[in-house]
C-alpha positions in Angstrom: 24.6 -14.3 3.8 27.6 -16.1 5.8 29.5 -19.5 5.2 31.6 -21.4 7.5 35.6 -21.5 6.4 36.5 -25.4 7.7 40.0 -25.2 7.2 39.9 -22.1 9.0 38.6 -23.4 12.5 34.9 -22.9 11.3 35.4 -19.0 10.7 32.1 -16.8 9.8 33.2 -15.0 5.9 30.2 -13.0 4.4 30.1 -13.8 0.7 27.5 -11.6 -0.3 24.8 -9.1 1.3 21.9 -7.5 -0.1 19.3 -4.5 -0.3 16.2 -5.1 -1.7 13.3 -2.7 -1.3 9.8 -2.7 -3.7 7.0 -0.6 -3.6 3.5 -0.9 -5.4 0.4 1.3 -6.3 -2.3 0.1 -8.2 -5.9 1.7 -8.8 -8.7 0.4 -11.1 -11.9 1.6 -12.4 -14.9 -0.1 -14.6 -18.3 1.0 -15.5 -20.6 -1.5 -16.9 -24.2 -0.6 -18.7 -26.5 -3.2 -19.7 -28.0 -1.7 -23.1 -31.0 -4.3 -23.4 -31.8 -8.3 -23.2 -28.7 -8.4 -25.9 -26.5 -6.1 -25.3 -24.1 -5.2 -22.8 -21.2 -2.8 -22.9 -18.0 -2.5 -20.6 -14.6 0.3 -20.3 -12.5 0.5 -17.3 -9.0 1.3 -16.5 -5.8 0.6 -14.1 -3.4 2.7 -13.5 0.1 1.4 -11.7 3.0 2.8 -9.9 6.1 0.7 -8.7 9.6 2.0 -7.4 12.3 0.0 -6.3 16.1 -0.3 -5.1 17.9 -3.4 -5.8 21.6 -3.8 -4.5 23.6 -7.1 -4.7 27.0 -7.7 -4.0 29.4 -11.1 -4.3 32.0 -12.7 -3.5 33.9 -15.8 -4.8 35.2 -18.3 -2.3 39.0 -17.3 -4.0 38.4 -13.6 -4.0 38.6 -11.1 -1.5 36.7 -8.1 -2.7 32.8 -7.7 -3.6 31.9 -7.7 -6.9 28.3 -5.6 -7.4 26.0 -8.4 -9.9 22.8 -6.6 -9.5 22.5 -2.5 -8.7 19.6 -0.1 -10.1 17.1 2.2 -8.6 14.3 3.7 -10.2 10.2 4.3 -10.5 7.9 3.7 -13.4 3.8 3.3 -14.2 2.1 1.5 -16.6 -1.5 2.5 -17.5 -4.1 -0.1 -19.1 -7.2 0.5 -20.2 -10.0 -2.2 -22.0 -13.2 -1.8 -23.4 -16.0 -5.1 -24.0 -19.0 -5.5 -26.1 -21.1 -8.6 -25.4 -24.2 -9.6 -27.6 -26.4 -12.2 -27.7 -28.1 -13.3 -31.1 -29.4 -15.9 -29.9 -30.6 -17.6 -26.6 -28.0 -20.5 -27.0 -25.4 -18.2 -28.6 -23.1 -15.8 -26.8 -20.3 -13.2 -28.4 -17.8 -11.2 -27.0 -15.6 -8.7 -28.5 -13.4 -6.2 -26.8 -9.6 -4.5 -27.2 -7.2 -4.1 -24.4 -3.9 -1.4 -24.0 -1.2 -1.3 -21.8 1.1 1.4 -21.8 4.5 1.9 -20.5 5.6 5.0 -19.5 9.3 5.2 -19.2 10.4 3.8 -22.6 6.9 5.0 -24.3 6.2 1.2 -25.4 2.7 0.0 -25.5 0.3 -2.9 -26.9 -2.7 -2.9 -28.8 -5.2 -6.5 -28.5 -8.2 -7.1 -29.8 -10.1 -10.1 -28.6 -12.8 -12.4 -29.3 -14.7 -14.9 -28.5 -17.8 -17.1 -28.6 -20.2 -19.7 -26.9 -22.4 -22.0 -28.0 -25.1 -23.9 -25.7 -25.6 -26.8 -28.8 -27.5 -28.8 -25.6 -28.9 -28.3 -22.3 -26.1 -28.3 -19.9 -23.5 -28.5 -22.7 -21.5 -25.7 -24.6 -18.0 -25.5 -26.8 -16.4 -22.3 -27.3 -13.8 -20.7 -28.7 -11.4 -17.7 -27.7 -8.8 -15.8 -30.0 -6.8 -12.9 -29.2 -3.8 -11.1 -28.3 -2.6 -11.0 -24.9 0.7 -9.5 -23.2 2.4 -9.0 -19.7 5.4 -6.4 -19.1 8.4 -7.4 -17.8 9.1 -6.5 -13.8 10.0 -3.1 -13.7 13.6 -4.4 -12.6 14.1 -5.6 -16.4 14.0 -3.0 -18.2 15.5 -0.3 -15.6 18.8 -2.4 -13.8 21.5 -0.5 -14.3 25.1 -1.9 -15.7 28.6 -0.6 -14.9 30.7 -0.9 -18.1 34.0 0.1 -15.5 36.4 2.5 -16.9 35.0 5.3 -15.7 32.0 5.2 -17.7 28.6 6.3 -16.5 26.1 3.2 -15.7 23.6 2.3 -18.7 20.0 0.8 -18.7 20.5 -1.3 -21.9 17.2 -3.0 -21.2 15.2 0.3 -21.0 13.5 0.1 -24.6 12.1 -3.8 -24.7 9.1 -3.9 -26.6 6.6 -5.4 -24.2 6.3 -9.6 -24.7 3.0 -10.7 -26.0 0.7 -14.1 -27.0 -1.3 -14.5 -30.0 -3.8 -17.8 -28.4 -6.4 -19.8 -29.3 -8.3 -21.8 -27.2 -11.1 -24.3 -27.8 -12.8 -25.8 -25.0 -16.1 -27.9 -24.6 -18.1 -27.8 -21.3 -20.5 -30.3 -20.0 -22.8 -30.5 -16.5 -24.9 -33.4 -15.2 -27.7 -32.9 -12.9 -26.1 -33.8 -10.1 -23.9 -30.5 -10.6 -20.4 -32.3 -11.5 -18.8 -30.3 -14.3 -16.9 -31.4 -17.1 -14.3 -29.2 -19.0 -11.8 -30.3 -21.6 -9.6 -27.0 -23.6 -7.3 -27.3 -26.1 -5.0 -24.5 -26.2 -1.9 -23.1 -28.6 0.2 -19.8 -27.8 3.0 -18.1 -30.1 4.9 -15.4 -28.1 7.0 -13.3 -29.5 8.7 -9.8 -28.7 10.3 -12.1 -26.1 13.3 -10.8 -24.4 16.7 -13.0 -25.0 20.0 -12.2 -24.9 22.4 -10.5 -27.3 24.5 -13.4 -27.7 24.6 -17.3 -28.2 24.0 -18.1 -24.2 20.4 -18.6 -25.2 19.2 -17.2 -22.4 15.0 -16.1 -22.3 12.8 -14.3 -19.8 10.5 -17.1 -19.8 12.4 -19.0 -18.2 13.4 -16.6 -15.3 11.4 -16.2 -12.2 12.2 -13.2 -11.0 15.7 -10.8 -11.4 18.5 -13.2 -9.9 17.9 -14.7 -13.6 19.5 -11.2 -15.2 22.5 -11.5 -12.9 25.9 -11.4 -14.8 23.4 -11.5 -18.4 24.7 -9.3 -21.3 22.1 -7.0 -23.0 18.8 -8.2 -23.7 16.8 -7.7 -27.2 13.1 -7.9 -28.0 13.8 -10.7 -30.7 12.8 -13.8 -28.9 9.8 -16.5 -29.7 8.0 -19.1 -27.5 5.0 -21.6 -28.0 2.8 -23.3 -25.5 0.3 -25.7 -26.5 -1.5 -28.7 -24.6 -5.1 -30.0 -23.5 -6.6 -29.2 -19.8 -9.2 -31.4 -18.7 -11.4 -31.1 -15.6 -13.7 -32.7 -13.7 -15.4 -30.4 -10.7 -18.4 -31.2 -8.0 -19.1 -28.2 -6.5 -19.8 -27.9 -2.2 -23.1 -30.0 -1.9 -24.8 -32.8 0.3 -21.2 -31.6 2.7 -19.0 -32.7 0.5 -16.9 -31.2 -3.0 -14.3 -32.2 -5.4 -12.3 -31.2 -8.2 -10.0 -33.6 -10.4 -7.9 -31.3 -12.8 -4.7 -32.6 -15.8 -3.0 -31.2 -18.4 -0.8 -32.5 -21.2 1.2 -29.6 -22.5 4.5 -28.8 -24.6 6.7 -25.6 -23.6 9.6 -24.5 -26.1 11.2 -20.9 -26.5 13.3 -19.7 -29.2 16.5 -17.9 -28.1 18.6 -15.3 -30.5 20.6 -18.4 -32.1 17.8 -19.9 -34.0 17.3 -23.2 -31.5 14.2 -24.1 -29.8 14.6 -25.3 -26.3 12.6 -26.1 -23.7 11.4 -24.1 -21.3 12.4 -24.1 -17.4 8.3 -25.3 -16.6 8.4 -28.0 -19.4 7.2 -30.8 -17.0 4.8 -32.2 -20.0 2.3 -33.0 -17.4 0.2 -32.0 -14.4 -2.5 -33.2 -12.3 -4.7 -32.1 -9.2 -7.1 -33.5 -7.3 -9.1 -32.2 -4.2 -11.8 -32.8 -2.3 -13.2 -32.3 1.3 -16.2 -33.5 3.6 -18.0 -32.0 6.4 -19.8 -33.9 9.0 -22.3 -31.8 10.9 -23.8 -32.1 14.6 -27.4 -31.7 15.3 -27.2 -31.3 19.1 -25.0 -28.7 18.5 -24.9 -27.3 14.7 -20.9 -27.7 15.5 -19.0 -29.1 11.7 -16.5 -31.2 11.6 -14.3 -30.9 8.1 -11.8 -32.8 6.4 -9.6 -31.7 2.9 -6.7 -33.1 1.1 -4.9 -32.5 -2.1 -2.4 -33.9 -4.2 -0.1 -32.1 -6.8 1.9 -34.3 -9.6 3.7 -33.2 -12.5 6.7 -33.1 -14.2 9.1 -31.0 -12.3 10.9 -28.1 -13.8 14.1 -28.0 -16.1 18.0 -26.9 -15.2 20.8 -25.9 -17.4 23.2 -29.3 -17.3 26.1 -28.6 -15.0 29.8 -29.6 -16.8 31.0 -31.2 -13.5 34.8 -31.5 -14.6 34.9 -27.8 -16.2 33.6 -26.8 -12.4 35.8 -28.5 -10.6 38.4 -26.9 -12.2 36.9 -23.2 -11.6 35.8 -24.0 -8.3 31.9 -22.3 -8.9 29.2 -23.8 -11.4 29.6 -24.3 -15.2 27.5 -25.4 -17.8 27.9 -28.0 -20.9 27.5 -26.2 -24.1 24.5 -27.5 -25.2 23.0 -28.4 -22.4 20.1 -25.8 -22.5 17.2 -27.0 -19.8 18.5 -30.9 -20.6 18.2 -31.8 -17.4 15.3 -32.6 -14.7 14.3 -32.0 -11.4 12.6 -35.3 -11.7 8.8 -35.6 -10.7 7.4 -32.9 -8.4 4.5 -34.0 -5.6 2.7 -33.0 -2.8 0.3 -34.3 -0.8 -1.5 -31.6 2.2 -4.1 -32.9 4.7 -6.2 -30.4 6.1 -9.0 -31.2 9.7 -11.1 -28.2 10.9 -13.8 -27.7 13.5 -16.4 -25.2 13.7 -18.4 -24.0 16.9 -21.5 -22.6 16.1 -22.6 -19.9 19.2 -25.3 -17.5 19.3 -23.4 -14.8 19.1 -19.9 -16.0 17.8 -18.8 -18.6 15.4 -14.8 -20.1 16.6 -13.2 -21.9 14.0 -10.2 -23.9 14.8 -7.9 -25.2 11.7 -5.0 -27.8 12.0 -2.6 -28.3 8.3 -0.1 -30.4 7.3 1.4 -29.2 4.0 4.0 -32.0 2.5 2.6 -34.4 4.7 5.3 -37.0 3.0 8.2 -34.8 3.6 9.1 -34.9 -0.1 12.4 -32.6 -0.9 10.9 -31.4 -4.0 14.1 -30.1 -6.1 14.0 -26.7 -7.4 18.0 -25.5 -8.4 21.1 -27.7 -8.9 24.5 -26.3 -8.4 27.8 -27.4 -8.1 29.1 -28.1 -4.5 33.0 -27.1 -4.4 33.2 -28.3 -0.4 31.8 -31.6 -1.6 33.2 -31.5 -5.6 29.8 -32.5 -6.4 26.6 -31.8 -8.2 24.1 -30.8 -5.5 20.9 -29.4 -5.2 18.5 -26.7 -3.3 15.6 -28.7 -2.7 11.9 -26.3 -1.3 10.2 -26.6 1.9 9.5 -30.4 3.6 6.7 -31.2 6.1 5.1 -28.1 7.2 2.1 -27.8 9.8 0.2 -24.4 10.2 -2.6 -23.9 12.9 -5.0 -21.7 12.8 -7.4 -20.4 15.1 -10.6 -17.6 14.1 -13.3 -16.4 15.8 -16.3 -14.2 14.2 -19.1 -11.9 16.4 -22.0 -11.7 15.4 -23.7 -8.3 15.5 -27.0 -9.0 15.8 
């Protein structure tokens, strides 16, 4: 990446550069048998492979040498494996019952999680159930193999290489309704506790949660498997499937999400928005000279944006790069996130080929939805990295038919 020195007639400077190179594997397997009317049994398996090489190297505007944030190379798999039993007691009762595994190789870590769960039709066209169980997701690879240089000499270290994988005791309760005109209804009420949460060693309160990928380990102390976290909330839905031409789907949520980093504090987390809601829906007009379809789609995306570290703009105008306010953990806002996308398409019906021509306008508003603040030392300000505005996409398919 280049800037631009002003005060140096506009001069080109490369302030950082980067190599970043991934790999992935993945193969699955499941075998399903059907015992009788009640009883049904499932086992598959998935086995995955990723290598990767990630090289980053900085430079402060008042420096002249590199300084290497981010180096590591290195290959690992991870091997899951499930089995399911489901029964039916009853006509209007459903169970389910199965454990999942996941296994890491390179640090010999693994998780064990039973599940259950069970439906109840109490109603034509109406059902609650309820779902407990353990779940877990590994880290990226990246985590647990980056590599540190502790200078001096010293050969590099992978602190991170023996994090217990993070995992989510959850409950969810939900209740399910369906008219005869085939709109569903579904409202869930849901609480998880994770736990074996990496954070870091110290007091900068730092958790994975809150990181979206492995810029949020750059310049991070070690990190230990001693972190918590809690999500809890209500989803409610309200879906027509595609009939008579025409479909939508109205989906909220109210929701709380805190983590607990190494110093005892709970904090929200970076997605803490409290709120979310979608709605979209489309409509096809058809043509009976002609079987040709004309379609129209739109959707619309509100919630409560996500969360930032609060910038100390005095302590960084002194340093000349960003600081933080102690104590400012995730206190400030993006402010509210939205999008609005408008979709038209037409369909030509042949004999022997179907064309379909697609015209999108994603962000049709052109809102600059913020998504990272930083502090500006050109400016002396607080400024901000804001996604992508208005963005069309066309689109143009045809199909053959073969017979």
């Amino acid at each position: 990446y280049k800037r631009l020195i002003a005060e140096d007639n506009y001069r080109e400077e490369v302030f950082d550069y980067t190599t970043f190179n991934e790999q992935t594997g993945r193969v699955s397997t499941m075998y399903n048998q059907k015992i009788n009317a009640k009883n049904t049994f499932r086992v598959g398996g998935i086995y995955s492979y990723n290598s990767y090489k990630y090289d980053y190297n900085f430079k402060r505007r008042d420096s002249t040498t590199f300084v290497n944030l981010i180096n590591g190379q290195g290959n690992a798999s991870m091997i899951q494996g499930y089995g399911q039993w489901k029964n039916r007691p009853h006509k209007n009762l459903t169970l389910l019952a199965g454990v999942h595994g996941t296994y890491l190789n390179f640090n010999q870590t693994f998780s064990i999680e039973p599940r259950v769960s069970a439906k109840w039709d109490f109603a034509p066209k109406q059902n609650v159930s309820l779902a407990l169980g353990l779940h877990s997701k590994p880290e990226h690879t990246s985590t647990y193999l980056l590599e540190v240089d502790l200078g001096d000499g010293l050969p590099k270290t992978t602190p991170n290489k023996e994090l217990e994988i993070p995992k989510s005791a959850q409950a969810v309760l939900g209740y399910q309704f369906q008219t005869n005109k085939g709109i569903n209804l579904t409202v869930e009420m849901y609480y998880q506790h994770l736990y074996d949460v990496p954070v870091t060693s110290d007091s900068s309160a730092y958790s994975s949660v809150n990181s979206g990928s492995i810029w949020g380990l750059v310049g991070r102390p070690p990190l230990v498997s001693e972190g918590l976290g809690a999500n809890y909330g209500v989803d409610v839905s309200l879906q027509r499937n595609f009939k008579n031409r025409y479909y939508y789907l109205a989906s909220g949520s109210i929701y709380n999400s805190q983590f607990k980093a190494l110093d005892g504090n709970w904090y929200n987390t970076k997605f803490n928005g409290n709120y979310n809601l979608n709605l979209l829906g489309g409509k096809e007009f058809g043509f009976k000279k002609n079987d040709n379809i004309l379609g129209f789609n739109g959707k619309f995306v509100l919630n409560g944006g996500i969360r930032f570290n609060e910038i100390d703009l005095e302590a960084s105008k002194e340093a000349g790069y960003t600081q933080y306010l102690e104590g400012g953990i995730m206190e400030d806002r993006s402010g509210p996130y939205y999008r609005f996308d408008l979709g038209v398409s037409y369909t030509i019906n042949r004999k022997k080929a179907t064309h379909s021509i697609m015209f999108d306008i994603q962000n049709v508003t052109n809102r600059l939805n913020i998504y990272e603040k930083y502090y500006n030392a050109s400016s002396e300000q607080i400024d901000a990295f804001t996604q992508t505005g208005i963005f069309p996409f066309f689109n143009y398919k045809i199909e053959f038919q073969t017979r």
